[in-house]
N, C-alpha and C positions, 0 to 999 in steps of 0.2 A: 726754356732750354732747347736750343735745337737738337734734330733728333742723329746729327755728328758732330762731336768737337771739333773745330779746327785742324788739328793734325790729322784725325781721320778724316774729314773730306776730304783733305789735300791727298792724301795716300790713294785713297779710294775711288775718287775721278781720274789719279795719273795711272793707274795701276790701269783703270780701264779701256783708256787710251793709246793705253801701252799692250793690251791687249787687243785689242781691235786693229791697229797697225801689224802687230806679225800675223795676224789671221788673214783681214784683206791686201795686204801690200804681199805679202808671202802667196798670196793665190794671184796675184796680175804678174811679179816681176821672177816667182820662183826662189828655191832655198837662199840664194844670194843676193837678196831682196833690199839687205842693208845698202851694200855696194851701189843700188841705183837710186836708193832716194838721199844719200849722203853723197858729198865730193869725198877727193882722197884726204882731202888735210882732216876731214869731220869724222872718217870713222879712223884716221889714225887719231884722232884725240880724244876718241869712245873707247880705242882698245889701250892706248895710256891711261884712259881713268880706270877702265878696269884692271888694268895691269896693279897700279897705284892702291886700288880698293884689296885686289887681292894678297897683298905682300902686306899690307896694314893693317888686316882685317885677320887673318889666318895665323899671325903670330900672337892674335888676343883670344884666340880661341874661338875662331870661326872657323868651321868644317871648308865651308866653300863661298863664293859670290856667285852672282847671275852669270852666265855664259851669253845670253841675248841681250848684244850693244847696244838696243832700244833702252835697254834699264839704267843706262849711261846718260842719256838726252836729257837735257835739261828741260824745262817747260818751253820756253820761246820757241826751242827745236821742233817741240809735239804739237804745236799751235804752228808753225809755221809750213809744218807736215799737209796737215787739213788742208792747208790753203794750195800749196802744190800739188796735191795730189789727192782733190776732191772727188773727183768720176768715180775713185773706189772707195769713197767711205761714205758719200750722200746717201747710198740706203740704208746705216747706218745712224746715219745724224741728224736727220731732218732737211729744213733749207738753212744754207751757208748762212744766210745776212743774220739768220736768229741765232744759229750755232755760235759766229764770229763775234755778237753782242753778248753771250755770253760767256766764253771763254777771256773778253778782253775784261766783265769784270769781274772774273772768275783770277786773273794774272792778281790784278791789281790788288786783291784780300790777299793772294796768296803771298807776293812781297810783302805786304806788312806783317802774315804771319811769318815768315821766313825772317824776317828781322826783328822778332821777338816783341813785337809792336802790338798791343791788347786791340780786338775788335770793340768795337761796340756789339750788344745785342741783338740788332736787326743784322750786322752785317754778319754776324754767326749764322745768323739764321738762314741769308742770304747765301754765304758759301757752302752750307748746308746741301739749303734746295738749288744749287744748280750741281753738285757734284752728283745726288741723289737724280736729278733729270737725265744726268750725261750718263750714269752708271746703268739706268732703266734704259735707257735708249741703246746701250749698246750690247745690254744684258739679251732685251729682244731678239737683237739682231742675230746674234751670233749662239746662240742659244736652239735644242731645239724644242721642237713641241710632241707630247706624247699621242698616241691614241684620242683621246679624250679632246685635244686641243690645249690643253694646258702648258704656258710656257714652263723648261725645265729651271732650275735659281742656278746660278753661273759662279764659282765658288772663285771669290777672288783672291783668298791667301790663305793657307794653310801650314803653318810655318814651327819649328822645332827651335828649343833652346839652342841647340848647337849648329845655327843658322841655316838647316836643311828645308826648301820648300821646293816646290814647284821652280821657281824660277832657276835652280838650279841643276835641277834636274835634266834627263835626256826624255824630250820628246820621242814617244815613240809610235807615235799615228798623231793627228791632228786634234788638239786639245786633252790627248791622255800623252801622261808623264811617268814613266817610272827613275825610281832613285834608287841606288846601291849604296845607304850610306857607312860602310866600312868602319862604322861606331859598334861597338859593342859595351854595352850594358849588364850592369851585373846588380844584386840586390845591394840595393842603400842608396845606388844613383837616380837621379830624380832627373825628368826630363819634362819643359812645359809646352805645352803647344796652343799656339795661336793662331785661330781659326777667323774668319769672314765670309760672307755670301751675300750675291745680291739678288731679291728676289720679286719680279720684275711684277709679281700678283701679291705680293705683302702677304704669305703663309707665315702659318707659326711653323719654325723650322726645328728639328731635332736634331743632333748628333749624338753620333755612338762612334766610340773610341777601340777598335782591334786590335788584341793584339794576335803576335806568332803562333800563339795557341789555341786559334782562331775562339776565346772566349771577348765577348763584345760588352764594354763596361763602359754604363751611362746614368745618368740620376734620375734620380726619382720627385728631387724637389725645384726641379725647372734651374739649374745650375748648368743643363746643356740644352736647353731652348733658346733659340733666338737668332739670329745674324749674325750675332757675334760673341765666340767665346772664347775661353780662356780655361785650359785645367791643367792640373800636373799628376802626372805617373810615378809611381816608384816601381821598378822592376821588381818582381818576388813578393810583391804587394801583393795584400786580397783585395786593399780598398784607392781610390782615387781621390787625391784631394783634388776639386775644383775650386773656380771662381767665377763668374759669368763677367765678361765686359761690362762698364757699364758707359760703352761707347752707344749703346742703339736703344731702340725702347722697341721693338717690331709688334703691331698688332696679330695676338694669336689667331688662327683661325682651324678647321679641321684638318686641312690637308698636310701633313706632316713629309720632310725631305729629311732622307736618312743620310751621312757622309762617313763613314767608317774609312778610318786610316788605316788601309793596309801597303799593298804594293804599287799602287796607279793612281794618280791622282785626275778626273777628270773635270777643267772647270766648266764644262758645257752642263752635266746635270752632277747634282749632287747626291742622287741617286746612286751612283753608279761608284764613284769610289772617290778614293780623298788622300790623306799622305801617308807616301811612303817610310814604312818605318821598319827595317830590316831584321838588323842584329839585336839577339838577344842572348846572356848568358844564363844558362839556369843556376842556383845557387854549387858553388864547389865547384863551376869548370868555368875555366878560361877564356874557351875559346868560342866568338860565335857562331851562331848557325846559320 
């Protein structure tokens, strides 16, 4: 069994690529960074698909969509990015010829999962280890290192029932997010959140869930260990029901990385902070705080 389903490699190498472009292309060309590596027709058909996703999306009960057009690009665009605009990602990527051999048969799995088309078992395995190579490689890069020399784990989604994550959020320094999400919560509503990291020295990773009350609620029976999790809240709760993904299998080790979702999410270390999650009503009032 490889150690990402198909869906999540796909997710999880474009998420990272998509990361790595507004970090480096945003540090050469500047906030208006889309404008120079797109023509005019390409981001007028980035800000129509977001336009499109968000009038579709927010009448089924999504809070918001991504604000950053890179989350619009289809694959061929993100692969085609690489190739124009190499000088700023090769310390990122490696050498191009190796990078370019694997991203073409990195396309190739990912059409046939895109068209519902069953891998074979090596080729799982195969889309696996290269989304898992590209995600390490860009994890390093953009990631920093503590004291110690230890790379930080680079938190790559962190995301709320009611479509609240990072990617929607407002940058407010470079790689930390805050969100205002104008949800407010009261006791019986349930909210779930799902979590990923990637962590470029394979630690056993911990998360701890914040809330407004600054009390910090997490298990006891490895339900929030790992790269990738999955738990749900009930506001007015004492208790949390979780579930663990069972997208990753990560080898534990001692060094533990905390991500507590409070107001800033940073995917540089996950140390540092995780999702924003705002409003909260206490039982018998309305309004949130």
């Amino acid at each position: 069994m490889p150690l990402m389903q198909p869906p999540v490699a796909l997710a999880s190498c474009e998420r990272s690529l998509r990361d790595l472009f507004t970090i480096a292309l945003r540090a050469k060309f500047g906030p208006d960074w889309i404008s120079h590596v797109f023509d005019a027709d390409d981001v007028t058909r980035l800000r129509n698909k977001q336009t499109v996703e968000q009038k579709r999306r927010t009448r089924r009960g999504v809070v918001a969509v991504p604000a950053n057009l890179i989350e619009y690009a289809e694959f061929t665009q993100l692969a085609r990015l690489i190739n124009t605009h190499w000088e700023a990602l090769d310390g990122a990527l490696g050498a191009k010829k190796e990078i370019t051999v694997l991203l073409d048969r990195f396309e190739a799995l990912r059409n046939t999962v895109a068209h519902s088309r069953e891998l074979l078992p090596f080729e799982e395995e195969l889309l696996s280890a290269i989304a898992g190579e590209i995600r390490n490689r860009v994890t390093i890069h953009i990631s920093g290192q503590d004291p110690a020399g230890e790379y930080f784990p680079r938190i790559e989604l962190v995301r709320d029932s009611f479509g609240n994550s990072a990617e929607t959020a407002e940058e407010i320094q470079p790689q930390m997010f805050s969100l205002r999400t104008k949800t407010t919560l009261r006791p019986g509503d349930v909210v779930t959140f799902t979590c990923r990291v990637a962590d470029p020295q394979n630690r056993g990773l911990h998360w701890a869930f914040q809330t407004p009350d600054g009390v910090r609620h997490t298990a006891d029976d490895g339900a929030t260990d790992g790269e990738a999790v999955e738990w749900t809240w009930e506001p007015g709760s004492t208790s949390t029901r979780r579930r663990r993904s069972a997208s990753f299998s990560p080898a534990m080790a001692t060094t533990t990385a905390t991500a507590p979702p409070t107001t800033t999410l940073s995917r540089r270390s996950s140390t540092r902070s995780c999702l924003p999650y705002r409003d909260l009503a206490p039982a018998g009032d309305g309004n949130g705080t």
